[in-house]
N, CA, C and O atoms as a GROMACS GRO file, in nm:
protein
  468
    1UNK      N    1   4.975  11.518   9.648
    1UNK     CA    2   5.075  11.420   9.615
    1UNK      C    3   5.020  11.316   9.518
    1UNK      O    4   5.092  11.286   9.422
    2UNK      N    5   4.891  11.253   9.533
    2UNK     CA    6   4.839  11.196   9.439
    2UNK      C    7   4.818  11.238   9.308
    2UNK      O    8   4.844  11.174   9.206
    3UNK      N    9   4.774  11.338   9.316
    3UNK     CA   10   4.797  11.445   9.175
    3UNK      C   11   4.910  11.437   9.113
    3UNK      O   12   4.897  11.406   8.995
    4UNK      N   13   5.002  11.452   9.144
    4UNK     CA   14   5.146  11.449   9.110
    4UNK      C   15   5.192  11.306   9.059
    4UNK      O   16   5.283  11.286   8.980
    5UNK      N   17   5.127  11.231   9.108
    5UNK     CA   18   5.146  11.067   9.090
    5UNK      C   19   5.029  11.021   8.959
    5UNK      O   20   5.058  10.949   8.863
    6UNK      N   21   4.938  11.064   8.977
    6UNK     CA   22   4.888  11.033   8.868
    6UNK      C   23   4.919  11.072   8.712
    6UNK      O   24   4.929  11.018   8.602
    7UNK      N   25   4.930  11.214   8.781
    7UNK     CA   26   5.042  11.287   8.639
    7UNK      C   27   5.149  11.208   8.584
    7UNK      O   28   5.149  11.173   8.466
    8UNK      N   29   5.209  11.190   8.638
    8UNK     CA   30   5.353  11.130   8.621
    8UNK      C   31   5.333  10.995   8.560
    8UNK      O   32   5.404  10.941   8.475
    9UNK      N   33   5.208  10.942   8.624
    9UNK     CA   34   5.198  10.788   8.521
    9UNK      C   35   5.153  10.807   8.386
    9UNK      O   36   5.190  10.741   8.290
   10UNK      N   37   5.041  10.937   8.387
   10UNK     CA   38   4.992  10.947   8.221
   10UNK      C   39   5.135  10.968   8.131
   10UNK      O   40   5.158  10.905   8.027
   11UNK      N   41   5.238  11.079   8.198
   11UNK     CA   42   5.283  11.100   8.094
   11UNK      C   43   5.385  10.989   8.073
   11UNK      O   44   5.426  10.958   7.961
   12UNK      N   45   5.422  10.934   8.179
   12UNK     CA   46   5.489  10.768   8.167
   12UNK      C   47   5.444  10.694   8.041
   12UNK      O   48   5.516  10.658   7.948
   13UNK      N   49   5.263  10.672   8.059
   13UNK     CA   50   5.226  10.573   7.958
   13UNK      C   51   5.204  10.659   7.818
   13UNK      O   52   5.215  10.590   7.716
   14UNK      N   53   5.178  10.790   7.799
   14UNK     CA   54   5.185  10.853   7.690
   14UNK      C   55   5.337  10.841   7.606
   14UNK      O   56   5.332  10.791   7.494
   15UNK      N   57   5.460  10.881   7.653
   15UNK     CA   58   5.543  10.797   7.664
   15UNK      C   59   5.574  10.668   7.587
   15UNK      O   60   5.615  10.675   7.471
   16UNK      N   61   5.553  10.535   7.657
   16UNK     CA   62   5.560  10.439   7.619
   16UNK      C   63   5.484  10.443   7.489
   16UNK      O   64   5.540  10.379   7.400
   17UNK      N   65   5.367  10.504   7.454
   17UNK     CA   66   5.268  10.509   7.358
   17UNK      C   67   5.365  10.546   7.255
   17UNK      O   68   5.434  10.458   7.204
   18UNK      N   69   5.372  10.624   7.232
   18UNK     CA   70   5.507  10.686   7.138
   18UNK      C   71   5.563  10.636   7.068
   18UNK      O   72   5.556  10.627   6.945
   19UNK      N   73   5.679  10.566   7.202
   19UNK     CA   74   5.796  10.514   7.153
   19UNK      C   75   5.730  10.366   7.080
   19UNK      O   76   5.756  10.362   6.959
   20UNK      N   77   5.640  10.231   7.135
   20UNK     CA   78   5.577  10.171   7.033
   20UNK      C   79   5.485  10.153   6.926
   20UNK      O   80   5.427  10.061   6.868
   21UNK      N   81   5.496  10.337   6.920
   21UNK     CA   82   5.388  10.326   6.745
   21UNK      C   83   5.522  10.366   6.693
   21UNK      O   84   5.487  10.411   6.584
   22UNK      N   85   5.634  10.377   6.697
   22UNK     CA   86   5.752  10.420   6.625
   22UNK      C   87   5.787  10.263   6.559
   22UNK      O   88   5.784  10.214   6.446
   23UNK      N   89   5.822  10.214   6.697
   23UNK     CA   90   5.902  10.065   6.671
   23UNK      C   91   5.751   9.982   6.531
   23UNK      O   92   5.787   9.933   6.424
   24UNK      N   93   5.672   9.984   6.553
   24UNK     CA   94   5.548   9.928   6.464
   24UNK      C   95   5.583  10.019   6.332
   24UNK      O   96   5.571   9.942   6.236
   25UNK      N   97   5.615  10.128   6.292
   25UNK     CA   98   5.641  10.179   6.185
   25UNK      C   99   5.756  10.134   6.110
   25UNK      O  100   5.773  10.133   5.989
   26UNK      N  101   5.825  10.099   6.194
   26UNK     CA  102   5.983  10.069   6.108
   26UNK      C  103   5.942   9.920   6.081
   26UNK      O  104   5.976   9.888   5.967
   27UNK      N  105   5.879   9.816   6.152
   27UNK     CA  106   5.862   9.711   6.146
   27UNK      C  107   5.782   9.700   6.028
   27UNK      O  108   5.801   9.619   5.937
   28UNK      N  109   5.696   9.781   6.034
   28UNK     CA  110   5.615   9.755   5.861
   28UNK      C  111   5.668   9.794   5.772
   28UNK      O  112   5.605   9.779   5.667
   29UNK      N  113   5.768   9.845   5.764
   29UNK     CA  114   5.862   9.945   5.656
   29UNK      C  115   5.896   9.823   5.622
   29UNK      O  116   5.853   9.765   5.522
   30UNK      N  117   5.992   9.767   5.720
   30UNK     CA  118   6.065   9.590   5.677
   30UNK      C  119   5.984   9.545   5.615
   30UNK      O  120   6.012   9.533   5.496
   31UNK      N  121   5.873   9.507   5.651
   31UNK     CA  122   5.813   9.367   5.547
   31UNK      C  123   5.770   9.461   5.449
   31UNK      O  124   5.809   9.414   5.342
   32UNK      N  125   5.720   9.551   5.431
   32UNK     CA  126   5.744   9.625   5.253
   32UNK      C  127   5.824   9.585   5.163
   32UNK      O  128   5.810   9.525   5.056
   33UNK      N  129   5.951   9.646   5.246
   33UNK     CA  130   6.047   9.595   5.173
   33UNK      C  131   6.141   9.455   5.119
   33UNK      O  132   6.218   9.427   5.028
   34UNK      N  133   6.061   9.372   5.275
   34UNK     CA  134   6.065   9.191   5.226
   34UNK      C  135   5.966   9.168   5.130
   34UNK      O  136   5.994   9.069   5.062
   35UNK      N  137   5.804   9.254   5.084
   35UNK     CA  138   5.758   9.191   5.010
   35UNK      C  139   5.847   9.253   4.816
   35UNK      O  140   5.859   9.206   4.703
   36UNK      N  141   5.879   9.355   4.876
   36UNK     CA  142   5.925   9.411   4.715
   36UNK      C  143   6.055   9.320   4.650
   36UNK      O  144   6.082   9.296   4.533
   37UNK      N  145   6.125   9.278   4.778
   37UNK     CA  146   6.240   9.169   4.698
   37UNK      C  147   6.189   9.071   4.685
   37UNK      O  148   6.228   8.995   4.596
   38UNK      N  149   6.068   9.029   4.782
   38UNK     CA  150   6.008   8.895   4.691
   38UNK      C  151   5.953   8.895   4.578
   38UNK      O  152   5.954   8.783   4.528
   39UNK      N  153   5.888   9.005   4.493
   39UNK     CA  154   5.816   9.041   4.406
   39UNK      C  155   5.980   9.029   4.300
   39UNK      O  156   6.006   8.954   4.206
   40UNK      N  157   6.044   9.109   4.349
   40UNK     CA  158   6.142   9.136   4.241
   40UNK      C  159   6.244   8.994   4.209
   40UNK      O  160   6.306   8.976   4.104
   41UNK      N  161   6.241   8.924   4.302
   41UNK     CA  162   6.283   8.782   4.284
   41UNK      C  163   6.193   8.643   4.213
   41UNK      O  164   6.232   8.533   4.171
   42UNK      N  165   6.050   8.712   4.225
   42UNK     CA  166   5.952   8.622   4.166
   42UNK      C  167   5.967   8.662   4.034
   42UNK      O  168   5.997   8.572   3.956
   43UNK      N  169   5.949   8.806   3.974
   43UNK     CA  170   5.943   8.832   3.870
   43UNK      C  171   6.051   8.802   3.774
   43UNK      O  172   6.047   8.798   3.651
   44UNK      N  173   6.143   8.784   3.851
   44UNK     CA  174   6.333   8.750   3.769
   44UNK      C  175   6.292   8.587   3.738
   44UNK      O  176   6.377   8.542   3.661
   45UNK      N  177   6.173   8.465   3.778
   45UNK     CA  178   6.157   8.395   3.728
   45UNK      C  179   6.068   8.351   3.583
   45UNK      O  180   6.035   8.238   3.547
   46UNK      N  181   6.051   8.442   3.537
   46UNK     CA  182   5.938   8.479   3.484
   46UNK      C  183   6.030   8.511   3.304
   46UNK      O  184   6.051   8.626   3.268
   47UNK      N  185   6.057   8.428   3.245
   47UNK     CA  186   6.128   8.453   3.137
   47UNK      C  187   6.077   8.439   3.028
   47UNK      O  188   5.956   8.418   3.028
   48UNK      N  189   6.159   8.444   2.872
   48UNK     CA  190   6.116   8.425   2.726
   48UNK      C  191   6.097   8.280   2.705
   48UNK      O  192   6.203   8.218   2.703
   49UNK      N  193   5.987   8.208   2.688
   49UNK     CA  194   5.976   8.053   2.656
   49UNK      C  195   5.904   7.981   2.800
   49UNK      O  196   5.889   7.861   2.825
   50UNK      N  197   5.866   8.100   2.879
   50UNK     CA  198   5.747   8.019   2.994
   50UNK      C  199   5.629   8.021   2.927
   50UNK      O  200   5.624   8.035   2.805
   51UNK      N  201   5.568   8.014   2.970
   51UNK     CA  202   5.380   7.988   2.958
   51UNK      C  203   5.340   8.056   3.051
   51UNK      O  204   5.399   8.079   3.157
   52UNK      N  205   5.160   8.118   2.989
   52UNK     CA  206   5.141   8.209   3.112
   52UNK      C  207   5.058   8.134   3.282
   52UNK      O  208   5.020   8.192   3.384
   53UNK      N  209   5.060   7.973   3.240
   53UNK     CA  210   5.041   7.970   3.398
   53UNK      C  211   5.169   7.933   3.502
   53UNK      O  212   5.147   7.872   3.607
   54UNK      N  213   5.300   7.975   3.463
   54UNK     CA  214   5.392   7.989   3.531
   54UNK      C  215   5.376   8.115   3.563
   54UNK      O  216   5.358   8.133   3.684
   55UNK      N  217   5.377   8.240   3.474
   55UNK     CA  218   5.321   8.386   3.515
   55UNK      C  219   5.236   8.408   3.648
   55UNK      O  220   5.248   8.490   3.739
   56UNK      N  221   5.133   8.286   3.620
   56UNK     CA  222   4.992   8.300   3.740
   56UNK      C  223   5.018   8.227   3.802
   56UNK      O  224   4.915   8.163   3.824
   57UNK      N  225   5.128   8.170   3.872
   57UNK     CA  226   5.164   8.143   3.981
   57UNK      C  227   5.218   8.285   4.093
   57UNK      O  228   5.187   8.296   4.212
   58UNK      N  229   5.287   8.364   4.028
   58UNK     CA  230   5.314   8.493   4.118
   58UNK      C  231   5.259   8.577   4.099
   58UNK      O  232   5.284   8.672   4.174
   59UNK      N  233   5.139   8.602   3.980
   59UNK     CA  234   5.106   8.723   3.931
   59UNK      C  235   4.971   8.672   3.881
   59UNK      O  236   4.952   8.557   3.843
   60UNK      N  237   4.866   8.780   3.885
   60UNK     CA  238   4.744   8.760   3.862
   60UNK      C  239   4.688   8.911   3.788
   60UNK      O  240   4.720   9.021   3.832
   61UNK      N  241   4.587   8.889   3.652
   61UNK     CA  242   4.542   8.977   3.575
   61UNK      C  243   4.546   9.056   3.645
   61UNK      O  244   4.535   9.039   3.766
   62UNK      N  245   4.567   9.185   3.581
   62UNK     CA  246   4.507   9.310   3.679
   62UNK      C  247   4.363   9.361   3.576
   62UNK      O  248   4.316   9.299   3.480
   63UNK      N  249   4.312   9.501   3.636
   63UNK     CA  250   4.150   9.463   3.623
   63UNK      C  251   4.138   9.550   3.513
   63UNK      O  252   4.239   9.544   3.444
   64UNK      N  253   4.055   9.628   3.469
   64UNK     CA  254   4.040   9.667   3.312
   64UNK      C  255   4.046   9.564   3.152
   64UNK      O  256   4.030   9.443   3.137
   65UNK      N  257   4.066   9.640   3.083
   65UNK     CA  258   4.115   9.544   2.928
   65UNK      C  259   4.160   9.512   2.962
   65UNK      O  260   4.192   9.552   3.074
   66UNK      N  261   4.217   9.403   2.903
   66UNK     CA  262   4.313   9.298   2.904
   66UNK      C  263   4.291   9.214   2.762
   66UNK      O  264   4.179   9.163   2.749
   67UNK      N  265   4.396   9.192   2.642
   67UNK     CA  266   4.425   9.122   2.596
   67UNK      C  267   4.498   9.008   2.612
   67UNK      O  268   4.577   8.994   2.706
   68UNK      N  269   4.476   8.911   2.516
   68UNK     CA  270   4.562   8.793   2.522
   68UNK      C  271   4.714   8.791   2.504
   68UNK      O  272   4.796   8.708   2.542
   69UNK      N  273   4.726   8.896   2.440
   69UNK     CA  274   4.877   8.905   2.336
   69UNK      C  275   4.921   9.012   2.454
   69UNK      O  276   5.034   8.968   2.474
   70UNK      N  277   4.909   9.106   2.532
   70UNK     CA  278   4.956   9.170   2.625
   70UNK      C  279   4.873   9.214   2.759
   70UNK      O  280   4.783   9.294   2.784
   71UNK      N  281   4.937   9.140   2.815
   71UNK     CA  282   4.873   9.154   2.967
   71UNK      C  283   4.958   9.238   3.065
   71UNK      O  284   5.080   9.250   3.059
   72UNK      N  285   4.877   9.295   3.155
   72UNK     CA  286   4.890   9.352   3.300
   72UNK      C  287   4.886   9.258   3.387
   72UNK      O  288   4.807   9.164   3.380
   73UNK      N  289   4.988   9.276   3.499
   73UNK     CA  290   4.975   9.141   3.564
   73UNK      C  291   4.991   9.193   3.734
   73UNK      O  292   5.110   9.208   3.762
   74UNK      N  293   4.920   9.216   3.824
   74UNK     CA  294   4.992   9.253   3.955
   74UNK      C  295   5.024   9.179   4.059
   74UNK      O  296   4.930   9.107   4.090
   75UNK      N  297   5.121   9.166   4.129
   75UNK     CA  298   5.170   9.082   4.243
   75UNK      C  299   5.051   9.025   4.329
   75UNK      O  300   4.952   9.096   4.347
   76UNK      N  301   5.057   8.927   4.370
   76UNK     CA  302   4.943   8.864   4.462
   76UNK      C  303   4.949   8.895   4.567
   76UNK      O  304   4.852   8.948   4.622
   77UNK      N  305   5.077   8.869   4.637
   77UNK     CA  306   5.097   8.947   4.814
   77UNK      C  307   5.070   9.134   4.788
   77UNK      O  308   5.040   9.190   4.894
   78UNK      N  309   5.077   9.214   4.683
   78UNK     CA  310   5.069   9.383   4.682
   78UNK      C  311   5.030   9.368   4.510
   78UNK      O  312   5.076   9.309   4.413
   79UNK      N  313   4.932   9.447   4.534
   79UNK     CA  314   4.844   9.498   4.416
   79UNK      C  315   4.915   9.630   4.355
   79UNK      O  316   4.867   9.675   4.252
   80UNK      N  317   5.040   9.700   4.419
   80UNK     CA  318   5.035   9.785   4.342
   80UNK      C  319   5.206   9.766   4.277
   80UNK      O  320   5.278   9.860   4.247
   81UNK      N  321   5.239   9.631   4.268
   81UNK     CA  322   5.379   9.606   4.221
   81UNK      C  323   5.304   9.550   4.068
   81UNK      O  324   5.196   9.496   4.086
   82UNK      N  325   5.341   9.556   3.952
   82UNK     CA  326   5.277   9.538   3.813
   82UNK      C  327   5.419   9.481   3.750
   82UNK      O  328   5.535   9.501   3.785
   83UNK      N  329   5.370   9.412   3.656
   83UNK     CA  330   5.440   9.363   3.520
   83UNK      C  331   5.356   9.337   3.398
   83UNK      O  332   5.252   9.272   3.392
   84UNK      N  333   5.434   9.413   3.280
   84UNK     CA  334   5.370   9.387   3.165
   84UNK      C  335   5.406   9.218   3.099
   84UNK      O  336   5.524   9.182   3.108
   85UNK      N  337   5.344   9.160   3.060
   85UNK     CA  338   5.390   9.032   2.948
   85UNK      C  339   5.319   9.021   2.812
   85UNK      O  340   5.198   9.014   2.789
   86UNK      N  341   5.413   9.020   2.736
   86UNK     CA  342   5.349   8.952   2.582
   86UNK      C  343   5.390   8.822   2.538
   86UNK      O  344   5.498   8.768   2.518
   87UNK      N  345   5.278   8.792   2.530
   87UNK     CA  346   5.243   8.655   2.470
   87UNK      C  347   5.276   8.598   2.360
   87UNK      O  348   5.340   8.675   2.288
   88UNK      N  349   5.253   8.461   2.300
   88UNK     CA  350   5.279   8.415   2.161
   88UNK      C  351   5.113   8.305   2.219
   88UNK      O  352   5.101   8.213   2.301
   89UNK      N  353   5.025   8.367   2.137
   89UNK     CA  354   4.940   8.289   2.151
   89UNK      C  355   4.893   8.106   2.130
   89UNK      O  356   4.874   8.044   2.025
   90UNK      N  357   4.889   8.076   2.217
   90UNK     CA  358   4.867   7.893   2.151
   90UNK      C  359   4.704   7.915   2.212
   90UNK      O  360   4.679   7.925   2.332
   91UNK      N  361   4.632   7.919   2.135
   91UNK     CA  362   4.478   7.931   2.157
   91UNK      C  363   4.427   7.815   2.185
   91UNK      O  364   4.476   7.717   2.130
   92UNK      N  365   4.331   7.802   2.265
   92UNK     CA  366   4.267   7.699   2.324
   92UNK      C  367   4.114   7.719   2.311
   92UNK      O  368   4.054   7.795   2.388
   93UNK      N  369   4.050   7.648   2.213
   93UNK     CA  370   3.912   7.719   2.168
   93UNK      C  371   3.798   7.708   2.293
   93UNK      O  372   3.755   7.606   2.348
   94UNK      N  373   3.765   7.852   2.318
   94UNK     CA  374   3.681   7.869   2.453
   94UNK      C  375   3.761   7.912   2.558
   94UNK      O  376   3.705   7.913   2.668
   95UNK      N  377   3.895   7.952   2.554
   95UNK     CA  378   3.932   8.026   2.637
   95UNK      C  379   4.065   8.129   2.551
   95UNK      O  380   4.158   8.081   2.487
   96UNK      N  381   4.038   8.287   2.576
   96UNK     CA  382   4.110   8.364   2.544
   96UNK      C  383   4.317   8.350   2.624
   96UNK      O  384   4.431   8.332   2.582
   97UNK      N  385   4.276   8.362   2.698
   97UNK     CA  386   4.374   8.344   2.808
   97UNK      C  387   4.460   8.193   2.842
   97UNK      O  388   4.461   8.150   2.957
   98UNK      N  389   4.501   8.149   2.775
   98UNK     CA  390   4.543   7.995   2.778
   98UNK      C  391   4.665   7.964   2.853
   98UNK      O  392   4.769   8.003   2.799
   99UNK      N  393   4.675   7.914   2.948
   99UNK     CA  394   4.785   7.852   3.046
   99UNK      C  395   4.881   7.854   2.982
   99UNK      O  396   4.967   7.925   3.034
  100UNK      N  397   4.926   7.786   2.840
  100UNK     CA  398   4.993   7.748   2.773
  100UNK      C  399   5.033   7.828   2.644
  100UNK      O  400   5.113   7.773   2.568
  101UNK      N  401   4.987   7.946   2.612
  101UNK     CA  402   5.057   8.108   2.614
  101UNK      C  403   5.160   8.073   2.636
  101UNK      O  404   5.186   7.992   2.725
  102UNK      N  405   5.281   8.148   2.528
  102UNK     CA  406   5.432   8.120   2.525
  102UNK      C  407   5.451   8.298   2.604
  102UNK      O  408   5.351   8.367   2.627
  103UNK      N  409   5.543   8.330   2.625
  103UNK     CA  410   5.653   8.499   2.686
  103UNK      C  411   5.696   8.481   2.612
  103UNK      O  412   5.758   8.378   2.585
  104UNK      N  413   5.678   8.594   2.537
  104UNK     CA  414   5.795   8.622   2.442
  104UNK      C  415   5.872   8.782   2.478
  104UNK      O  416   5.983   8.803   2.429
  105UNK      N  417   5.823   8.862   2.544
  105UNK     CA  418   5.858   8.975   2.668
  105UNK      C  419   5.796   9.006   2.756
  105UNK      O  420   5.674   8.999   2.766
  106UNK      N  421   5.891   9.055   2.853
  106UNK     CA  422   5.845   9.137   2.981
  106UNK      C  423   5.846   9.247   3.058
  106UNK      O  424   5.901   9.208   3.161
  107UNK      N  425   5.818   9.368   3.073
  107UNK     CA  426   5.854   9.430   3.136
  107UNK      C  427   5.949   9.432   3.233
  107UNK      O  428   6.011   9.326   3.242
  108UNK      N  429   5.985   9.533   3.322
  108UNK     CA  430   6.094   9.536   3.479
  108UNK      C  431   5.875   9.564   3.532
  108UNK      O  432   5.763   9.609   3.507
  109UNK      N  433   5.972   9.488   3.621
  109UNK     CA  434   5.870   9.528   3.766
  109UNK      C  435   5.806   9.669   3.792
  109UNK      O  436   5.882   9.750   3.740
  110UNK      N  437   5.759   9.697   3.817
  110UNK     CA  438   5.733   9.841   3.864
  110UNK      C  439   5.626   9.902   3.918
  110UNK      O  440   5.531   9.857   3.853
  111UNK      N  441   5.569  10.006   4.027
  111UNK     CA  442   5.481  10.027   4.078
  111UNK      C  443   5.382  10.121   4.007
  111UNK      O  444   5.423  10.209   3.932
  112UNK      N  445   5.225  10.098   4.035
  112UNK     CA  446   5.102  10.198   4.021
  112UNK      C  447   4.972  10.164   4.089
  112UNK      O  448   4.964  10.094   4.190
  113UNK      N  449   4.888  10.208   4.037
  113UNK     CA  450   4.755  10.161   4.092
  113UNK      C  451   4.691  10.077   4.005
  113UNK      O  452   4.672  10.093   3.884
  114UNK      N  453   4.642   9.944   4.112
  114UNK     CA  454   4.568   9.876   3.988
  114UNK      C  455   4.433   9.949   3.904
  114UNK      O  456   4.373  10.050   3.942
  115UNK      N  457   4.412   9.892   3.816
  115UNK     CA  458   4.319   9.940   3.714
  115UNK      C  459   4.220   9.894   3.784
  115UNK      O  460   4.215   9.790   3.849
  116UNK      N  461   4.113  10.003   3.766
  116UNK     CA  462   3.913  10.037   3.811
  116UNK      C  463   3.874   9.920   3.743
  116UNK      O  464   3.958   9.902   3.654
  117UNK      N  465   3.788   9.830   3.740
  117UNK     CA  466   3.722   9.754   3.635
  117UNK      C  467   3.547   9.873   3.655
  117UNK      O  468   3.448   9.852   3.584
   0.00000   0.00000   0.00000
């Protein structure tokens, strides 16, 4: 009878095991998808006549080349959400990359892997 009882609890808690690695899957699905509308709502701020340290407030170089006049840029909360931007350079002698960089375009949002440095 104990046998029978012990059985019955494994497969009880095997069971329960289950059913909350399910509920934990859908739950991370959600915030994926809360971080991709945040990405896609950050990036809709991001227009012709900003500067690029409004850019680097939501978005940060991604790794490889990188020019001044066109950058790779990937989301800070997910590395693999990207935007392209081109620049209108206002040079700042001693730094390539200047805050104060005009947009003059942008890519749509879109996913890959960040670049190897």
């Amino acid at each position: 009878m104990k046998f029978y009882l012990k059985l019955s609890l494994m497969f009880l808690l095997a069971g329960f095991s289950l059913v909350s690695g399910q509920g934990a899957g859908r739950q991370s699905q959600y915030s994926a998808c809360d971080i991709v509308g945040q990405a896609l709502t950050d990036s809709q701020q991001i227009k012709t006549g900003n500067v690029r340290g409004e850019v680097e407030r939501y978005f940060e170089r991604d790794g490889g080349a990188q020019f001044p006049n066109s950058t790779k840029y990937v989301y800070k909360k997910c590395r693999y959400l990207h935007i392209d931007v081109e620049f209108e350079s206002k040079a700042v002698p001693g730094h390539l990359f200047s805050p104060g960089d005009v947009v003059v375009r942008t890519s749509k949002l879109y996913v890959d892997y960040s670049a190897k440095d």
